[in-house]
N, C-alpha and C positions, 0 to 999 in steps of 0.2 A: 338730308344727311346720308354718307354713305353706306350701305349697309357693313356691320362687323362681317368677320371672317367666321365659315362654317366650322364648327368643331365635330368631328364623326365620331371622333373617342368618346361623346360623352353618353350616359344611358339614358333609354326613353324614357319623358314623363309617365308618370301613371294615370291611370286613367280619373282618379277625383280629379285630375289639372284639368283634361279634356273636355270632362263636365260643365267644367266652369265655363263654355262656352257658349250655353247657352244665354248667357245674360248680354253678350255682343257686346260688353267691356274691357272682353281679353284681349289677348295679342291674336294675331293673325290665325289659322288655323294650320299652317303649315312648324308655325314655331312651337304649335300644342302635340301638334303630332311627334317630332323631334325630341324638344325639350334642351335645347342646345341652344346657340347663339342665334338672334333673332333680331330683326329689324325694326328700333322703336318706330311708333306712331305719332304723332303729332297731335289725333285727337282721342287720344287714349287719356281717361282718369281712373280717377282711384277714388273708390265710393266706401263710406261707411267711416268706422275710427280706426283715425292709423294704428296700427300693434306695434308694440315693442317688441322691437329685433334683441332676440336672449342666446341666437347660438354663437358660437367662439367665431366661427367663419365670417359674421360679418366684420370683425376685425380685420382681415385682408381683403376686402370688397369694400366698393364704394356702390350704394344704391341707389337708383333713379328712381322714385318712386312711379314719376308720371309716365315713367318707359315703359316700368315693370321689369326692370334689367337690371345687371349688379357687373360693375366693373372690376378685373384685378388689380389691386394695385400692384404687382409685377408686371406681368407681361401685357396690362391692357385691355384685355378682351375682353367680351361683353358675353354674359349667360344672362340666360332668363331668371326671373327671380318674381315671377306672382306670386300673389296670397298662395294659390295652391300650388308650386311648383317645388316648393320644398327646401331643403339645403344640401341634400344628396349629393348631388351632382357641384356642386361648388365644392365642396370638403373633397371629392372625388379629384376636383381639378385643380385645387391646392398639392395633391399628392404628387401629382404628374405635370405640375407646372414646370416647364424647362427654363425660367427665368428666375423661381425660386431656388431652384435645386441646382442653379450654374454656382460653383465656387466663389467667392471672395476673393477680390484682388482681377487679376488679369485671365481674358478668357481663354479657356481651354478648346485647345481643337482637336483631330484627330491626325493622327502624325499618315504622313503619306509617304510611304518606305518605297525607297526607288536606289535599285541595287547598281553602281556602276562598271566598266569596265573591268577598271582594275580592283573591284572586290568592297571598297567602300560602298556606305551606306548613306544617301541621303536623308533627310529628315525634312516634309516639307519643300517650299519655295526654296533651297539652297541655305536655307537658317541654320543651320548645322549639318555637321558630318561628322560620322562615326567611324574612325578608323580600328580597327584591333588590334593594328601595329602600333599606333600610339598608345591605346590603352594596354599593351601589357610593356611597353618602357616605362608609363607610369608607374604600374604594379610595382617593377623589377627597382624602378628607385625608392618607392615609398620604404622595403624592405631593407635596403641599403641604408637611406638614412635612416627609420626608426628602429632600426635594430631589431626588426618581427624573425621571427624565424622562417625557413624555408617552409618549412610544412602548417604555414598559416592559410596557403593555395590547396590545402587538400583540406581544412576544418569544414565541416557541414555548415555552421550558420553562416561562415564567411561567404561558404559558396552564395546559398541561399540568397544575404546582402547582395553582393552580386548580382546575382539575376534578376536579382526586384528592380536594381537600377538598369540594369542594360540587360535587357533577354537576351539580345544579339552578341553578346559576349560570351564567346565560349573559354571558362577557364581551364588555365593551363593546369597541368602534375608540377610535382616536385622538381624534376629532373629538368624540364623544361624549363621554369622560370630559371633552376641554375643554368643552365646554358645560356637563357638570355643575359644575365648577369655578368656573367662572365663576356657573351660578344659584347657587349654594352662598356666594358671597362677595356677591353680591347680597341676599341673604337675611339675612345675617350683619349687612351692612353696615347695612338697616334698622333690624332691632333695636338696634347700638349708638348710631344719629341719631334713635331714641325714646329713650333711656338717657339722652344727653345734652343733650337738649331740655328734658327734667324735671330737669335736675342744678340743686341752687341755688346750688353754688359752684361758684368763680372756678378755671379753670384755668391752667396754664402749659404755654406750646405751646416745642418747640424743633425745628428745622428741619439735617437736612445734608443733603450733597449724593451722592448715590452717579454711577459714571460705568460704562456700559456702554463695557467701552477699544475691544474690537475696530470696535463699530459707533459708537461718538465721541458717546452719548446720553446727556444729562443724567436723572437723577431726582432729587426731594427728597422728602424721608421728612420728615414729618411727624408730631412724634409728642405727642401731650395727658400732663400729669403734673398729677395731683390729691390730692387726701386723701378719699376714699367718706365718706358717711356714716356708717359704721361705725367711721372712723377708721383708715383702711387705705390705706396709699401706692400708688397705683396708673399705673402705664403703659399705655399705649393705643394702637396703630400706625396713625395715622389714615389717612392716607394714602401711597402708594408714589408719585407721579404722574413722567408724565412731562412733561418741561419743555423744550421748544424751545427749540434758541440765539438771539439772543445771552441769555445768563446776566446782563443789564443789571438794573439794581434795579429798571425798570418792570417786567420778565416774572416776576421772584422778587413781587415785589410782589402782581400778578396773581394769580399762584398759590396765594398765600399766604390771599390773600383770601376768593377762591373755596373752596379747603376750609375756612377758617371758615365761610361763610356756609352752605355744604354739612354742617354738623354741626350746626350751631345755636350757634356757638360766638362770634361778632362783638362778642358783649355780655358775654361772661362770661372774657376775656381779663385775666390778671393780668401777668405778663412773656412777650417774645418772645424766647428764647436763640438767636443767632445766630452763627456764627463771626467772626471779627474781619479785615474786608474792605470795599472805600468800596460794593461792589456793594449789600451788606447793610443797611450805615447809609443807604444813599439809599432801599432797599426798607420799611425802616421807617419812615422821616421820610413819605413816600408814603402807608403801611400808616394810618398815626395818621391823615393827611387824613380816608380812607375810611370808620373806623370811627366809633362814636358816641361823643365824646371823655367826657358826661356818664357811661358805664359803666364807664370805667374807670376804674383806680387813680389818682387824683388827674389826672384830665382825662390819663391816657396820659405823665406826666410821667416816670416810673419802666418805661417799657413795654420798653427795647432792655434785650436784658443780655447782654454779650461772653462767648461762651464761655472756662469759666476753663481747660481744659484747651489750648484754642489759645493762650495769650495765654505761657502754661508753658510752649509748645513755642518759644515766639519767644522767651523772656530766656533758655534753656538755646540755642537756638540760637546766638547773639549770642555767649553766655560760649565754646560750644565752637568758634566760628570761632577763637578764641587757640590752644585748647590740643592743636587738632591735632597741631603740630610735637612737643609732648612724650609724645605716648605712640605713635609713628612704630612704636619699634623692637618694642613691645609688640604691635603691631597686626601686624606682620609676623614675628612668633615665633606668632601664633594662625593665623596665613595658613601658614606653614610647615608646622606640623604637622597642619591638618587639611584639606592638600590633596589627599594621599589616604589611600584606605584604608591604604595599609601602613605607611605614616608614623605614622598615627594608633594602631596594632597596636602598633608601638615605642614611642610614650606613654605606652600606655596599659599595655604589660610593664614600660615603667620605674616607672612608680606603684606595680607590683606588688609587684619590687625593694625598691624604699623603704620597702612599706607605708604608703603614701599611699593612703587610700580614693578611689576612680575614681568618685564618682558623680553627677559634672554634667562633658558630655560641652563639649568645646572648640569653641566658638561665636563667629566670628569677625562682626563687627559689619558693619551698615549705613549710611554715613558720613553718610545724610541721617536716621535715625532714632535721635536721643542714646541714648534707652534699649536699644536694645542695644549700643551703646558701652558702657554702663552693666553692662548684663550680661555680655559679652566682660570687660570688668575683672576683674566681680567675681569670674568662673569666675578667670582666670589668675592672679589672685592667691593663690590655697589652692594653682598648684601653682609656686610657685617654683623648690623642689627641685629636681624634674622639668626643668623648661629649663636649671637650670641642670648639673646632672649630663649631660644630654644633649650641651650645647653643649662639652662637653669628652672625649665618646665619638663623637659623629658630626660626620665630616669636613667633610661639605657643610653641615653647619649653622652650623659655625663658622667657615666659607669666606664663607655669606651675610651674613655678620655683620650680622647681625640679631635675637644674643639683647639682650634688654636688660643695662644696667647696673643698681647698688645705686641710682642717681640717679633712674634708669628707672623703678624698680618703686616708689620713694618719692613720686617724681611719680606714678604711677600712684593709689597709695593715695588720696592728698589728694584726686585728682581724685575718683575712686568715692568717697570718703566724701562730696564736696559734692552728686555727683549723685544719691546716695540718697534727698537732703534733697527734692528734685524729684521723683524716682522713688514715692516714699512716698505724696506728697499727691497725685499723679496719679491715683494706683490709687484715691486714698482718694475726690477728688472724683467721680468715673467711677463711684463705684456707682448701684443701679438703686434696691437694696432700701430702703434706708435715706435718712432725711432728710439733705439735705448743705449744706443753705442757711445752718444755726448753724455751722457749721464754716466757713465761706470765709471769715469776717476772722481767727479766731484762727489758721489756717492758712500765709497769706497773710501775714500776721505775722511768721508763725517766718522766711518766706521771705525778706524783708527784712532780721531779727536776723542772720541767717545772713549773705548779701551782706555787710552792715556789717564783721560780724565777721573774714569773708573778705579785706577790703581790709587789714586790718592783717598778714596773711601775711607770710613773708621770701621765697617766691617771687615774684620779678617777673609771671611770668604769670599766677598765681593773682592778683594783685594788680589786672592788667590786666581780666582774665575779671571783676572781681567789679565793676569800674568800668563796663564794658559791660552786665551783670546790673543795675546799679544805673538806671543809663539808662532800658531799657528797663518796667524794674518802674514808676519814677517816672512815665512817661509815659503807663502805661495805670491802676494801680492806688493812687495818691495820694490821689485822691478816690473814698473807698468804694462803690460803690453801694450807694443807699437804704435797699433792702429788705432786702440782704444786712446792713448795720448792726441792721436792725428786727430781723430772725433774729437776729442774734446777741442781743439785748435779750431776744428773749422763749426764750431757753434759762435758767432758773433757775437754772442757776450759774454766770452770765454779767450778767447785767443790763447795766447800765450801768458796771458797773466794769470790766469788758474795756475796751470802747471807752478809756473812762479812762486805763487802763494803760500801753495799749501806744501809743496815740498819743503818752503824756508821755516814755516809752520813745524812741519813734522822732524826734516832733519837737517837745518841747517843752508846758508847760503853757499856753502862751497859743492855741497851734492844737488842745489837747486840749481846752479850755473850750469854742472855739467852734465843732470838729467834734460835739460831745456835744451841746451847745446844739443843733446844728441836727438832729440826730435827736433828740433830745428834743422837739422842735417837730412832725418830721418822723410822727414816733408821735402828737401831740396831732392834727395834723390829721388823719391816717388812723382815729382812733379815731371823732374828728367827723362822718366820709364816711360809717362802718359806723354809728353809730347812728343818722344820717342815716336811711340803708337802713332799717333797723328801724324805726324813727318812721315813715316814709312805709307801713311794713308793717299797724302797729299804726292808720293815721290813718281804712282803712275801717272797723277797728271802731267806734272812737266813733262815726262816721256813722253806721251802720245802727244800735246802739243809739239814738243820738237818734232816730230817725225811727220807732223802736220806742216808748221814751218817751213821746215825743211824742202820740199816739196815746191815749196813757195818762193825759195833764194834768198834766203833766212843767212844773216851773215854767221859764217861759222864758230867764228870767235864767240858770238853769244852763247852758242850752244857749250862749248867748254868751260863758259866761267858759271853757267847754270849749274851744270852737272858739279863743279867744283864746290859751291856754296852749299848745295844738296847735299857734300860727303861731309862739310863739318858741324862737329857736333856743337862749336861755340854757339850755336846759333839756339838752338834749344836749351839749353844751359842758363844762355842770360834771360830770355822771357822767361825760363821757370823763377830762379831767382828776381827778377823784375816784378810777377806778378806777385809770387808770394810776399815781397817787401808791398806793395801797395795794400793787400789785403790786411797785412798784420798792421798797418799805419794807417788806416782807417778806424775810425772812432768804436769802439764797442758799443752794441746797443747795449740802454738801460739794463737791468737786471730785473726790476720791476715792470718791464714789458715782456708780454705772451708769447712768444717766437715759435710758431710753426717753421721749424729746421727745412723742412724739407722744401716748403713753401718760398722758403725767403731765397734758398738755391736756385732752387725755378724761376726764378725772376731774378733777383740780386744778384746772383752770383752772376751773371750773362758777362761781365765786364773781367770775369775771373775765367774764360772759357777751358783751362785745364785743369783748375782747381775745380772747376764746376762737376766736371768729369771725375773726377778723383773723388768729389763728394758724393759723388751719385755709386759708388761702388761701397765706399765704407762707412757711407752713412746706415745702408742696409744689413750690417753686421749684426747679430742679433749676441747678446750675452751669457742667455741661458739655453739650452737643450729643450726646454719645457716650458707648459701652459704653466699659470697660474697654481692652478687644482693640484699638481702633480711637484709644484716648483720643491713642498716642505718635505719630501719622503727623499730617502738614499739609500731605499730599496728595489727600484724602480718600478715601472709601467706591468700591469697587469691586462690578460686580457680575458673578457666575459667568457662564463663557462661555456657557454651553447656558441660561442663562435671560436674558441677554443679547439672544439672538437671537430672543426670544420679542415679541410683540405688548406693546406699552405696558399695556393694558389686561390682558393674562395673566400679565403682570412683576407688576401689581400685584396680582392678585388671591391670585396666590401666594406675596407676599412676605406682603400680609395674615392670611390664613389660615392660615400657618406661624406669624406673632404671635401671632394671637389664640387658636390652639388649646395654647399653654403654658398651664399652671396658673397662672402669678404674672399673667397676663391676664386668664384665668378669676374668679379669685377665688374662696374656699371655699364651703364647700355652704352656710353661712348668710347668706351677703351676697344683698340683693337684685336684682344684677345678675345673681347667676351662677343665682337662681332665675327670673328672667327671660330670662338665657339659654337655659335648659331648656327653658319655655316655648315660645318663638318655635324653638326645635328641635323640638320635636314640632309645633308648627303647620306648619312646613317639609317633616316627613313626611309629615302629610295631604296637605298640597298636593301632594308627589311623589307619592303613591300613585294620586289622584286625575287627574293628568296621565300619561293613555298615550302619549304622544310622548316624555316622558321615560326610559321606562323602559324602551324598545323598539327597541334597536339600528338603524336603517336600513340 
């Protein structure tokens, strides 16, 4: 057998071990000397009665008796282990076991720091590298998107975390990370004013207003909505700016302009969605002056589009100045009970009681924002029970008299069901993801059936509410906008038969004929514009081939009846007309089938190639100014205090780079922006690496 491995760490035996030597049944005398790992014998025994092993170490030892040696069970090795050699030295070697005392999980080594050229840090065989320049664009975006403050780079324990993970990281000051932030969104911002320099379609820009309240400062966000190449709906946060008062439609104007013209965007403008305000309609009437009227959508005719989520919040407005008076006692059974905590404790035992499921908490409403009116209803309505068991066990509540009546809660109902009808389509137009431009007439629509339907009620004030809804509907949304009619047409199971429908529906066949008539015209000339475009695309080819030709002995005659067919317009005319007749003469799909619009363009439409075109510009139109979150207010956009107080130019750069670093910003790994994205990010690390001023704390 081979001999174990010496151990020098370990202490001498004591001398009763040595002793033992004289009976010439010990181990060796060099292993007595020692008292360390030892070489068994073969004619070694063990004389007398075996003892029982009582200390805790033979727990991690395996013993040989006839050896006189004790194995670890970790790392292996062999100590001595005689009657007289003790357990000292095994407990001793339990402590310092490097097999014991290695981690859990995967093994730990020791990092082998190897400094490069250009300043990086190896780790190791090449297993990693530590750049500084990456980790502080890290930094500089974590603070961008989660909203940390600047002076999170100066806190003690942050630093501290820091160090613990990367000693070789030296953090920046205040001052610095803003800098980096700021080259970081300058950087960004070029790449996406090369993106869309090269874009060859049409975008749609929409504009709100956010307001810094403490410091009383205008911003407008500005934000580009298009369809990629790819066929991909995309959002874009162009710009945050700030905007000096007064808020007149020449300074909106101004503003407006300049970030066009700062994107490359002046010529490739399809609608401008703005909120609905004389500030706005004057900034546009203005806008159209400045830009080139021939690039746009029929000379800019179609260019203003009223946000449809503002226009929502003004006929629900109108309807709920009536119905205040009727849901009084409702509104003040929701104030009662969740004014405080221990009131709310006895609601929420009575539910218990009852067995009434507790799980939408009591939320009393904001009298200037309908939707949660909306919501206040619709919670107090699942707990009837509850108020009303209540208002006959607690004193004070039936002193306030304040629960409601059966007249109460019915009027309640009517109302939450008609405000849903608003609630519903708000949420619906307010998405990001999704095309919403086919939806705004069939929508809009129901909005109207609805009103109608509502005036024949036997409540007086529902009756009232629906005349004032009526009002206000008639005065902004009678005459459809254009493009929104056009969306609807180019949804295939819509065509021109919605339009049809619901017009004869609403007001009659003779205004159905010749609202149809006029987008049907409306489509004929837009088709005319787009192949227009393509003809002027198509007209350097023939040139440079003639002059190729030519060269060749190209009979002449040809070349002037080329030239001739190239100057008439009949030719564009009838394939606009041609295709649009085939499209509208194809079968509508189902209704009951899921039509991804955009999808079915991308493929379907191939046999429509300028209507294809045409789709791909106004399918991207969006209808509201606003997210979701922000769609129910007509006060607008607010912006956080601690970024408020930040510099115009560091408002923007942060609100930016919080945009654009989302994924639905990005776009996936195979679109060609986000591999150009990439791109001009690692061009932006060279250029960091290469700048020692940036990298080097002052």
């Amino acid at each position: 057998m081979a001999s174990p491995e010496h151990n020098s760490s370990q202490p001498a035996v004591s001398s009763s071990a040595v002793a033992g030597g004289a009976h010439g049944d010990s181990p060796s005398a060099e292993a007595q000397g020692t008292g360390t790992e030892t070489e068994p014998s073969a004619a070694t025994t063990v004389r007398g009665t075996k003892r029982r092993l009582t200390s805790a170490v033979w727990d991690e030892f395996t013993k040989d008796d006839a050896k006189q040696q004790a194995q670890c069970m970790y790392c292996k090795k062999w100590l001595s282990a005689g009657s007289k050699a003790g357990t000292t030295h095994l407990s001793n070697h339990l402590k310092t076991c490097p097999a014991k005392c290695a981690p859990v999980g995967l093994k730990q080594q020791k990092l082998k720091l190897t400094e490069n050229v250009d300043g990086s840090v190896n780790f190791g065989n090449n297993d990693g590298v530590f750049e500084a320049a990456l980790a502080r664009k890290e930094l500089a975006l974590m603070i961008c998107v989660h909203e940390y403050p600047l002076s999170i780079v100066e806190h003690a324990l942050f630093r501290k975390f820091c160090q613990t993970l990367q000693p070789l990281f030296k953090m920046v000051c205040r001052n610095t990370i803003r800098k980096d932030i700021l080259d970081m969104h300058a950087a960004q911002k070029e790449l996406m004013v090369r993106y869309f320099a090269n874009l060859k379609y049409r975008v749609a820009i929409t504009s709100d207003m956010w307001t810094a309240g403490h410091q009383k400062k205008g911003y407008m966000v500005v934000t580009a909505h298009y369809i990629d190449e790819s066929w991909n709906l995309k959002s874009f946060l162009l710009r945050f700016a700030y905007v000096p008062c007064p808020h007149n439609g020449e300074v909106i104007c101004q503003a407006l302009y300049e970030c066009l013209v700062d994107w490359h965007l002046e010529g490739k403008v399809s609608t401008i969605t703005l909120d609905n305000c004389t500030s706005n309609d004057k900034a546009v009437d203005e806008l159209t002056d400045k830009l080139n009227l021939p690039s746009l959508m029929l000379n800019g005719k179609y260019l203003h589009m009223r946000c449809c989520a503002h226009v929502l919040n003004l006929i629900v407005k109108d309807g709920m100045n009536v119905m205040e008076k009727g849901i009084g006692r409702v509104r003040d059974s929701v104030a009662y009970w969740s004014a405080t905590p221990k009131r709310h404790e006895k609601f929420e035992k009575m539910a218990k009681t009852l067995n009434i499921k507790y799980s939408r908490r009591l939320n009393l409403d904001c009298k200037t924002r309908w939707n949660s009116t909306y919501i206040m209803l619709d919670i107090a309505l699942q707990y009837i029970p509850i108020f009303e068991k209540l208002s006959k066990r607690e004193k004070m509540f039936a002193k306030e008299n304040c629960c409601p009546t059966d007249e109460d809660w019915k009027f309640a109902r009517e109302l939450c069901d008609r405000l849903k009808v608003f609630f519903d389509i708000t949420v619906l137009f307010s998405g990001t993801k999704y095309v919403t431009a086919n939806l705004f007439f069939p929508k809009i629509c129901a909005i109207r059936l609805s009103i109608r339907k509502w005036s024949t009620s036997d409540d007086p004030l529902i009756q009232k509410m629906s005349e004032e809804m009526k009002t206000k509907f008639e005065k902004y949304w009678k005459d459809v906008h254009g493009l929104m009619a056009v969306a609807t047409v180019l949804d295939p199971r819509y065509k021109l038969h919605m339009l049809q429908a619901m017009f004869i529906s609403l007001y009659g066949y003779e205004y159905a004929n010749r609202e149809v008539e006029r987008i049907r015209t409306l489509m004929v000339d837009l088709l005319e514009e787009y192949g227009a475009v393509e003809d002027g695309g198509w007209a350097s080819k023939p040139g440079s081939t003639a002059a190729s030709t030519e060269t060749a002995g190209t009979d002449e005659a040809m070349q002037i009846f080329s030239a001739y067919m190239l100057s008439q317009p009949v030719v564009s005319a009838s394939r606009a007309r041609t295709e649009l007749d085939l499209y509208l003469e194809e079968a509508n799909i189902p209704l009951t089938t899921e039509v991804d619009i955009i999808g079915w363009w991308k493929f379907g439409g191939i046999k429509y190639p300028t209507l294809q075109r045409m789709a791909h510009d106004i399918l991207a139109i969006p209808v509201t100014t606003v997210a979701s979150e922000s769609a129910f207010s007509t006060s607008g956009r607010v912006l956080s205090a601690h970024r408020g107080s930040l510099a115009p130019n560091m408002a923007e750069a942060l609100m930016c780079m919080q945009a654009w670093s989302r994924a639905d910003m990005l776009g996936d790994c195979n679109s060609t922006l986000y591999a150009e994205f990439q791109s001009v990010l690692a061009d932006e690390e060279e250029e960091m690496d290469e700048d020692v001023t940036i990298l080097t704390e002052e």
